[in-house]
mmCIF file of the N, C-alpha and C atoms, coordinates in Angstrom:
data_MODEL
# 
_entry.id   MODEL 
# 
loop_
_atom_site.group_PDB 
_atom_site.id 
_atom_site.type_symbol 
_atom_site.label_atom_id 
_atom_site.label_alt_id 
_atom_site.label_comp_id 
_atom_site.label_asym_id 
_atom_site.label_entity_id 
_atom_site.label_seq_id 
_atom_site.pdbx_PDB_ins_code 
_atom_site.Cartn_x 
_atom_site.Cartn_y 
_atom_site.Cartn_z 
_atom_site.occupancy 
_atom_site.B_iso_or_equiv 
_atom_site.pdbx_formal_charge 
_atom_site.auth_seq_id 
_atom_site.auth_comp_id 
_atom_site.auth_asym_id 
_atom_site.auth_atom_id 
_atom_site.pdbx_PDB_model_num 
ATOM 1   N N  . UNK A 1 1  ? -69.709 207.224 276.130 1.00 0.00 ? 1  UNK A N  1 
ATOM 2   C CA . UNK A 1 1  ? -70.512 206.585 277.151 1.00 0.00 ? 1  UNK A CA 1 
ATOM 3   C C  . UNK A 1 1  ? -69.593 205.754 278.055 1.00 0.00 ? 1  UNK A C  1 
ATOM 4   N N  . UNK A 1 2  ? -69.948 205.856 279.350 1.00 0.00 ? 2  UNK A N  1 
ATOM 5   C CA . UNK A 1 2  ? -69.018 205.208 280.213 1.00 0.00 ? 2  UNK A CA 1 
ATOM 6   C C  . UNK A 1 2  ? -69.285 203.778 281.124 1.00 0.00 ? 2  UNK A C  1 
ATOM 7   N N  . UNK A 1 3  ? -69.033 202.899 281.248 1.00 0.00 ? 3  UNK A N  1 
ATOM 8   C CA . UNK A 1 3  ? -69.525 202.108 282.011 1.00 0.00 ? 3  UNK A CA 1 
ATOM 9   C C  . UNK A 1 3  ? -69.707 201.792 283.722 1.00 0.00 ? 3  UNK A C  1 
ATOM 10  N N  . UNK A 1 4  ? -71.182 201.396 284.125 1.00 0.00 ? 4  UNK A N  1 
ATOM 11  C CA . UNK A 1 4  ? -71.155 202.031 285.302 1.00 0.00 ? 4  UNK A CA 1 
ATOM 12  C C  . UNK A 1 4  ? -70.824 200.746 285.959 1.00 0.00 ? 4  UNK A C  1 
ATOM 13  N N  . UNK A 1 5  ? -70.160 200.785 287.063 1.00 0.00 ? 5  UNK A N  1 
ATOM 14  C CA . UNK A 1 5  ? -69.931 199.955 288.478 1.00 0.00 ? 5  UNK A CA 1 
ATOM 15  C C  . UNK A 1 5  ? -70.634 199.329 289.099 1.00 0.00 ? 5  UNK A C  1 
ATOM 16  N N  . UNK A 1 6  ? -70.738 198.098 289.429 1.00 0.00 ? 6  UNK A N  1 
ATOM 17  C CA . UNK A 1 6  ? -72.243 197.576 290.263 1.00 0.00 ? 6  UNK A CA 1 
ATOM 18  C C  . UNK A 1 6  ? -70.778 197.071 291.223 1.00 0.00 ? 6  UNK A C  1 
ATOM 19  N N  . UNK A 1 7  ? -71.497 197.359 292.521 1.00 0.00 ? 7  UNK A N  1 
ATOM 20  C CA . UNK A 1 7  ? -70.351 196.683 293.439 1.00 0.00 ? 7  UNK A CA 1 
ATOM 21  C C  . UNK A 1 7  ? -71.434 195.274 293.817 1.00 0.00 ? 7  UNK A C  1 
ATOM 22  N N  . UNK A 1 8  ? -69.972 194.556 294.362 1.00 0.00 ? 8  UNK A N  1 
ATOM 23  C CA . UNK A 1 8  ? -70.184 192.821 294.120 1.00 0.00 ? 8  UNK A CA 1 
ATOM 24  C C  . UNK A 1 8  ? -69.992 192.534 295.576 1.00 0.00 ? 8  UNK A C  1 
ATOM 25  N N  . UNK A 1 9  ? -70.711 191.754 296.190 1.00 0.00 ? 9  UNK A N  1 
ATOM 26  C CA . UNK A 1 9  ? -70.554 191.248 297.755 1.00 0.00 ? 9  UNK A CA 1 
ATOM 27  C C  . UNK A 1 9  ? -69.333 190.301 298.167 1.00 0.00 ? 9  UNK A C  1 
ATOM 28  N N  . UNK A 1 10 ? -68.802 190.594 299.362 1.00 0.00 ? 10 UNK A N  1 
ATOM 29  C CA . UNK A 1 10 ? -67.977 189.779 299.401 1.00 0.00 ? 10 UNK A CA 1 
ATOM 30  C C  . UNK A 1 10 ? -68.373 188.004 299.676 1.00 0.00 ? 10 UNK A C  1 
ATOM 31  N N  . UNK A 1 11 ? -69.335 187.824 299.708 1.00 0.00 ? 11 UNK A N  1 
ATOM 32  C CA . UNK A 1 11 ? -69.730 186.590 299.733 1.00 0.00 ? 11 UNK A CA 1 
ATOM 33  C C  . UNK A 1 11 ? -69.948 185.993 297.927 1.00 0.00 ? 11 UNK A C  1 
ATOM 34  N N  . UNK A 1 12 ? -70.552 187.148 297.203 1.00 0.00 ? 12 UNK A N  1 
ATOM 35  C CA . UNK A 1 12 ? -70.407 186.756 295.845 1.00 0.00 ? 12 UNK A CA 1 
ATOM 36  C C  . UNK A 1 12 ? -68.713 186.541 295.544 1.00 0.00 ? 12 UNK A C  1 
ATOM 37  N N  . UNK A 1 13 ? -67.716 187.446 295.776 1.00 0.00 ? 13 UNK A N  1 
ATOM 38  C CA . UNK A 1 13 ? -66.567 186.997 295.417 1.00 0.00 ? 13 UNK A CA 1 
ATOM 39  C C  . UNK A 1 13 ? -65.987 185.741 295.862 1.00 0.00 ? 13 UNK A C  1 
ATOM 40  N N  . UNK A 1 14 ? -66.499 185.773 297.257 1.00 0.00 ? 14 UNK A N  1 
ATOM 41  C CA . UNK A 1 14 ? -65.365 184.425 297.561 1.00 0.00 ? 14 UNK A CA 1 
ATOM 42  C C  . UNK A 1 14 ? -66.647 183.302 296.851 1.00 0.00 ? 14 UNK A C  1 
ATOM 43  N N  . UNK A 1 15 ? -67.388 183.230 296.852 1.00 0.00 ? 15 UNK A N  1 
ATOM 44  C CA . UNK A 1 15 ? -68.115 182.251 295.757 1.00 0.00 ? 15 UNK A CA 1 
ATOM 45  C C  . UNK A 1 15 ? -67.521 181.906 294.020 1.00 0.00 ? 15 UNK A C  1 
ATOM 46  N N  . UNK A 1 16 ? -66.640 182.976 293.418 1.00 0.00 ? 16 UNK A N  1 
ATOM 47  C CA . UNK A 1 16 ? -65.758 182.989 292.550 1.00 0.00 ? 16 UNK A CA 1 
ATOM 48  C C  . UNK A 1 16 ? -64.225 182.395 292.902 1.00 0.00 ? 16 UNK A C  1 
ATOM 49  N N  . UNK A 1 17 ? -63.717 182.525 294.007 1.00 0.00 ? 17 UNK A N  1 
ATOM 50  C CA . UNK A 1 17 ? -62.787 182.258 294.572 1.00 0.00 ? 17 UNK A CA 1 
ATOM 51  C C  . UNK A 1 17 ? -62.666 180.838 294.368 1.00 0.00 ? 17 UNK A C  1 
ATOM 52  N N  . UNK A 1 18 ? -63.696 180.336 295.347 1.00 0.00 ? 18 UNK A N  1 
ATOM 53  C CA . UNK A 1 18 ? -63.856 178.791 295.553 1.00 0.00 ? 18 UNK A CA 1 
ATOM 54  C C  . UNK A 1 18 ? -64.020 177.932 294.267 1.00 0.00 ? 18 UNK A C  1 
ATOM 55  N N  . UNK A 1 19 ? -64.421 178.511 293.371 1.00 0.00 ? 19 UNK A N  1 
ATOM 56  C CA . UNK A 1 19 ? -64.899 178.452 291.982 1.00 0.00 ? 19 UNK A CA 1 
ATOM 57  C C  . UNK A 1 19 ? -63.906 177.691 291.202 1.00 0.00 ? 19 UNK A C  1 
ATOM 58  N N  . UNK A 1 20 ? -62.880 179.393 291.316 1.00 0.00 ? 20 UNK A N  1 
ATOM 59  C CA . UNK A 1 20 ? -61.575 178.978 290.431 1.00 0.00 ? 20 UNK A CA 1 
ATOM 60  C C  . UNK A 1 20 ? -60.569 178.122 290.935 1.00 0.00 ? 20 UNK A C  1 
ATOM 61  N N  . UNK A 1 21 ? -60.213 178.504 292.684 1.00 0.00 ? 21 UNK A N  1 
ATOM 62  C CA . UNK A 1 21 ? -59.587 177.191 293.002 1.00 0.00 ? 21 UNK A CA 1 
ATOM 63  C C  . UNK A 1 21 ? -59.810 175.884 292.860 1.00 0.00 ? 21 UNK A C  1 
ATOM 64  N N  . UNK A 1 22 ? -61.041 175.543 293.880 1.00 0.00 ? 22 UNK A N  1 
ATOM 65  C CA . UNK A 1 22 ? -61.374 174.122 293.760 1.00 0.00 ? 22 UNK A CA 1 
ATOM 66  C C  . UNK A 1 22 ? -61.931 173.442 292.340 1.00 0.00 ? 22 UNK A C  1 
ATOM 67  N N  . UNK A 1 23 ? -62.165 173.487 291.180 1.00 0.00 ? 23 UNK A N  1 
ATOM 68  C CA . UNK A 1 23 ? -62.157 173.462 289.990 1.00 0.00 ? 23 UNK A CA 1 
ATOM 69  C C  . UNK A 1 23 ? -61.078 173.487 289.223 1.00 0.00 ? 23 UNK A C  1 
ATOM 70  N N  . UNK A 1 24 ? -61.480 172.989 287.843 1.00 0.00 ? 24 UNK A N  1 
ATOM 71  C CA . UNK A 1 24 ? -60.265 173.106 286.699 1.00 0.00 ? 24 UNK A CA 1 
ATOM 72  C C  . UNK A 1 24 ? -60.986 173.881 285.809 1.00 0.00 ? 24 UNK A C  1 
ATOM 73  N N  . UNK A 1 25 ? -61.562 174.917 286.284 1.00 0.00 ? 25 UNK A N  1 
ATOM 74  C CA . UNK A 1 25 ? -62.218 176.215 285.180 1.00 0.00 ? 25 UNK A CA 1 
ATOM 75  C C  . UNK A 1 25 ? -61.121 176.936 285.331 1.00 0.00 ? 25 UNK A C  1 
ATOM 76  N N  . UNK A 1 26 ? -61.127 177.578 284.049 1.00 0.00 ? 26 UNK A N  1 
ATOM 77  C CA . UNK A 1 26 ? -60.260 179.103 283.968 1.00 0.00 ? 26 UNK A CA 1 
ATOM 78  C C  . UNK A 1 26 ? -60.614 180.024 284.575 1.00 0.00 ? 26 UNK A C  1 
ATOM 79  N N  . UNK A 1 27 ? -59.675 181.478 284.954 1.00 0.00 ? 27 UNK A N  1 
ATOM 80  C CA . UNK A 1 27 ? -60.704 182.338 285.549 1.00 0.00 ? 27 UNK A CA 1 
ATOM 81  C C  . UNK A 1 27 ? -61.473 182.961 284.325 1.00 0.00 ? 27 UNK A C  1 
ATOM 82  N N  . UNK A 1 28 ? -61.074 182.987 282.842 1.00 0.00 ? 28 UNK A N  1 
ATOM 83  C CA . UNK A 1 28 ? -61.925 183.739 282.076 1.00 0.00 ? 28 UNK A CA 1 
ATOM 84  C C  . UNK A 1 28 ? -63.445 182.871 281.991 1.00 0.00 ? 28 UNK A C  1 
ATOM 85  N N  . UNK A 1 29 ? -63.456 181.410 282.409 1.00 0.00 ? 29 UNK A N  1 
ATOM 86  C CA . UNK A 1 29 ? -64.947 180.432 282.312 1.00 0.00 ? 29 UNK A CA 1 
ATOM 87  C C  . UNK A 1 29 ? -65.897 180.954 283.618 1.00 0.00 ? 29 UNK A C  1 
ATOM 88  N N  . UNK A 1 30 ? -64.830 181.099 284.494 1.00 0.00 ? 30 UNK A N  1 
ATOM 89  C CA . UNK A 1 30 ? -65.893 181.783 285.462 1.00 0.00 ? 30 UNK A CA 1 
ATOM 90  C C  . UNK A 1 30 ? -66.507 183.297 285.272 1.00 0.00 ? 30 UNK A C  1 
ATOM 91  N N  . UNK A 1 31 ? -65.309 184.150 284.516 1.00 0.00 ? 31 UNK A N  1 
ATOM 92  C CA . UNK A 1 31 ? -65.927 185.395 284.671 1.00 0.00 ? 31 UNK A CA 1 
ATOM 93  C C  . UNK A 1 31 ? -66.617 185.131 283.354 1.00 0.00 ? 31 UNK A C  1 
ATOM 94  N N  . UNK A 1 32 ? -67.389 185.135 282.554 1.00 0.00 ? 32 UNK A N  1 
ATOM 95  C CA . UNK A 1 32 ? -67.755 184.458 281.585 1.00 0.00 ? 32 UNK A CA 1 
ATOM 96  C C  . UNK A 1 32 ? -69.524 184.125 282.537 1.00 0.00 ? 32 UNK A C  1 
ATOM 97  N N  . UNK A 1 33 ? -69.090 183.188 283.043 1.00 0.00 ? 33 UNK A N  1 
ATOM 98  C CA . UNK A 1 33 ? -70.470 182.462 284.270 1.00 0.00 ? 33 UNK A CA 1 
ATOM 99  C C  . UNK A 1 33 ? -71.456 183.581 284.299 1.00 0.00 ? 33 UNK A C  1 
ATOM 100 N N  . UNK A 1 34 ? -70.183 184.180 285.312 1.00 0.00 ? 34 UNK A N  1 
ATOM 101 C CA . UNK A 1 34 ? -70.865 185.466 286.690 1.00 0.00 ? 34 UNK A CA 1 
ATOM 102 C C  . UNK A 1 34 ? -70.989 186.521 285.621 1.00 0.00 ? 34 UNK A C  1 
ATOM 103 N N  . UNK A 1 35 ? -70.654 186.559 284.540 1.00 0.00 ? 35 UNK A N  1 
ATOM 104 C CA . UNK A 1 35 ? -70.918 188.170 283.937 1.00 0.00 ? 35 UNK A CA 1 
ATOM 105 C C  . UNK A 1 35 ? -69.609 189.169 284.218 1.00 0.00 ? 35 UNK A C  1 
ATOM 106 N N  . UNK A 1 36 ? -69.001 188.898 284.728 1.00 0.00 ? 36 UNK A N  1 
ATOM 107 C CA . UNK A 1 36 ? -67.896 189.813 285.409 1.00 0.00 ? 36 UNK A CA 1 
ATOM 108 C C  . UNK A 1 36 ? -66.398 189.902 284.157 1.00 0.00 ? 36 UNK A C  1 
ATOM 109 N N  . UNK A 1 37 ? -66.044 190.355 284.153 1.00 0.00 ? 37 UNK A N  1 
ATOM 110 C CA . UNK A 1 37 ? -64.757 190.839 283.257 1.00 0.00 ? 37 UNK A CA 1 
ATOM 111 C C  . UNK A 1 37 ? -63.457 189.827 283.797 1.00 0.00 ? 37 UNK A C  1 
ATOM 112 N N  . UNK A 1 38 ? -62.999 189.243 283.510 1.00 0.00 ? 38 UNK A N  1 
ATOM 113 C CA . UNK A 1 38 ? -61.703 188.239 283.147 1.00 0.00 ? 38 UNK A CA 1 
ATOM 114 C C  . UNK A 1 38 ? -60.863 189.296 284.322 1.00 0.00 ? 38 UNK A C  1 
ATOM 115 N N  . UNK A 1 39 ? -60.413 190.375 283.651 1.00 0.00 ? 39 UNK A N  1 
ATOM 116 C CA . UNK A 1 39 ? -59.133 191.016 284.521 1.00 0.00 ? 39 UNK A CA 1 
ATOM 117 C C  . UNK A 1 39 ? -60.158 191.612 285.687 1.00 0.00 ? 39 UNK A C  1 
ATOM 118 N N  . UNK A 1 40 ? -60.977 191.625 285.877 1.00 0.00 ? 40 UNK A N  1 
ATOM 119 C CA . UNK A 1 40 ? -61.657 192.192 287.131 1.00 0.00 ? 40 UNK A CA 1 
ATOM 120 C C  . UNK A 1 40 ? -61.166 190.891 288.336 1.00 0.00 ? 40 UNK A C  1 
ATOM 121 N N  . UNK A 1 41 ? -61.982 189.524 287.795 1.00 0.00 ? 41 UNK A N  1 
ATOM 122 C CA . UNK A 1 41 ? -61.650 188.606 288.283 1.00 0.00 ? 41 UNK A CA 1 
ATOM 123 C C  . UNK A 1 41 ? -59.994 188.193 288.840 1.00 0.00 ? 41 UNK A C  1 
ATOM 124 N N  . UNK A 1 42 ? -59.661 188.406 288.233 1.00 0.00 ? 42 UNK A N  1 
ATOM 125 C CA . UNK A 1 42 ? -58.286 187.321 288.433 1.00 0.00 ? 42 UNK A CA 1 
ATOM 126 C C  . UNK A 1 42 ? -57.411 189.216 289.454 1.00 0.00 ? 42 UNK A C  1 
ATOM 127 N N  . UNK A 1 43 ? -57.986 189.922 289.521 1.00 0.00 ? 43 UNK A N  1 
ATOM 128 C CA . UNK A 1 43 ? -57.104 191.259 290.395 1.00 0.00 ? 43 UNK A CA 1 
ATOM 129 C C  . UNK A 1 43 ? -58.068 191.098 291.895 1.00 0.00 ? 43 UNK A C  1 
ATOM 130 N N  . UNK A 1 44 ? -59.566 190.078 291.677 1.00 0.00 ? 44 UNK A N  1 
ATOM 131 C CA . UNK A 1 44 ? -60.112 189.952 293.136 1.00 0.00 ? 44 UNK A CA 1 
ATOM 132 C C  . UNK A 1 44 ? -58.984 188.763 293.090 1.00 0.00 ? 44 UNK A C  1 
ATOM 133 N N  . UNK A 1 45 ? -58.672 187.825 292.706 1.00 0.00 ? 45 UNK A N  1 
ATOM 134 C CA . UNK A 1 45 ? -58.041 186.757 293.108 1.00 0.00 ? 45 UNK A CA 1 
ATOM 135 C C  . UNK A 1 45 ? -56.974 187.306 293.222 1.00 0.00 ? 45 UNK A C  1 
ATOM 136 N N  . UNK A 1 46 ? -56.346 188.035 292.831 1.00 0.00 ? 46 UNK A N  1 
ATOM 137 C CA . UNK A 1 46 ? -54.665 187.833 293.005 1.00 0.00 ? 46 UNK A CA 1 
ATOM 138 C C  . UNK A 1 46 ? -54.925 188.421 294.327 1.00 0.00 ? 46 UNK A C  1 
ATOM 139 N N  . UNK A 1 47 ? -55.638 189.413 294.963 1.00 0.00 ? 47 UNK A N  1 
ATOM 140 C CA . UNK A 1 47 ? -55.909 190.288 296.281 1.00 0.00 ? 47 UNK A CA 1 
ATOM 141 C C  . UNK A 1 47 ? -56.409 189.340 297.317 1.00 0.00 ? 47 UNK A C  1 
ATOM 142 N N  . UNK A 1 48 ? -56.815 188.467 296.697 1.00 0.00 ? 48 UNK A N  1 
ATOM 143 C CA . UNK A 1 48 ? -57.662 187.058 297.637 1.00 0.00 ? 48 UNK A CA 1 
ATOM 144 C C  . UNK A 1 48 ? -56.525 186.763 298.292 1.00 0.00 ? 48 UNK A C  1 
ATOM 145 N N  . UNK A 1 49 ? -55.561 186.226 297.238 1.00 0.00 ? 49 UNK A N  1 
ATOM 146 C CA . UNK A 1 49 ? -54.442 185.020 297.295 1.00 0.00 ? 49 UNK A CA 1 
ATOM 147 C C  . UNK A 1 49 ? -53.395 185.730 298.059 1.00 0.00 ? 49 UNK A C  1 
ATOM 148 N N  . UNK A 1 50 ? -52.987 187.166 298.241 1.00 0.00 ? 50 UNK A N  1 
ATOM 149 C CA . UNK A 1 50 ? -52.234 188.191 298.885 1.00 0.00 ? 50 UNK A CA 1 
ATOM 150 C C  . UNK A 1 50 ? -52.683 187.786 299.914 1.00 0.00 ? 50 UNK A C  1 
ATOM 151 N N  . UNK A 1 51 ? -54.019 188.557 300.622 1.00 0.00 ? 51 UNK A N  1 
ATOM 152 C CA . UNK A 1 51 ? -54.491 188.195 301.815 1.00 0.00 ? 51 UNK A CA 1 
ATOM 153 C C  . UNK A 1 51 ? -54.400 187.129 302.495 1.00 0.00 ? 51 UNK A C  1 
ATOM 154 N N  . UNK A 1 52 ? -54.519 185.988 301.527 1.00 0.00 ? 52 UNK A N  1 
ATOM 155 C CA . UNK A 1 52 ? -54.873 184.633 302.813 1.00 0.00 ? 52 UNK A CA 1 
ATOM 156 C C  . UNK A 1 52 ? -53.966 183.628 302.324 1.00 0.00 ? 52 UNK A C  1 
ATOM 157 N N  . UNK A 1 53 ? -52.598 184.107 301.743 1.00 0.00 ? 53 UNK A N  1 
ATOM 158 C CA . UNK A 1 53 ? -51.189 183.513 301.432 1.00 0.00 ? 53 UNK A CA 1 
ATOM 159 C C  . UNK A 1 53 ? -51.579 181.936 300.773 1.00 0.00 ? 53 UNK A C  1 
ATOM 160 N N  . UNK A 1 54 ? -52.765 182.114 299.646 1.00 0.00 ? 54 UNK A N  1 
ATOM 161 C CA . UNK A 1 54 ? -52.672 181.002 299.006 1.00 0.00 ? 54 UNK A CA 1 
ATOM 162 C C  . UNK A 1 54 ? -51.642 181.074 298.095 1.00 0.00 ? 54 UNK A C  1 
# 
């Protein structure tokens, strides 16, 4: 059995974004929160942090 994909808005991500920066949560407490997978999370952030040279 395979697991299926729900795609995530970009307004839901950068709502994770803001999350993990401005906070002292981990990214695994947030993905944890949102339901979302730890390494899902932190590969939107590292792509965040690429993009907008945080």
């Amino acid at each position: 059995m395979t697991a299926s994909r729900t795609r995530v808005s970009q307004k839901f991500k950068d709502e994770f974004y803001q999350e993990v920066i401005t906070t002292s949560k981990t990214i695994k407490d947030v993905a944890v929160a949102y339901g979302v997978g730890p390494d899902t999370l932190r590969n939107w952030l590292n792509r965040y942090r690429e993009s907008h040279w945080v």
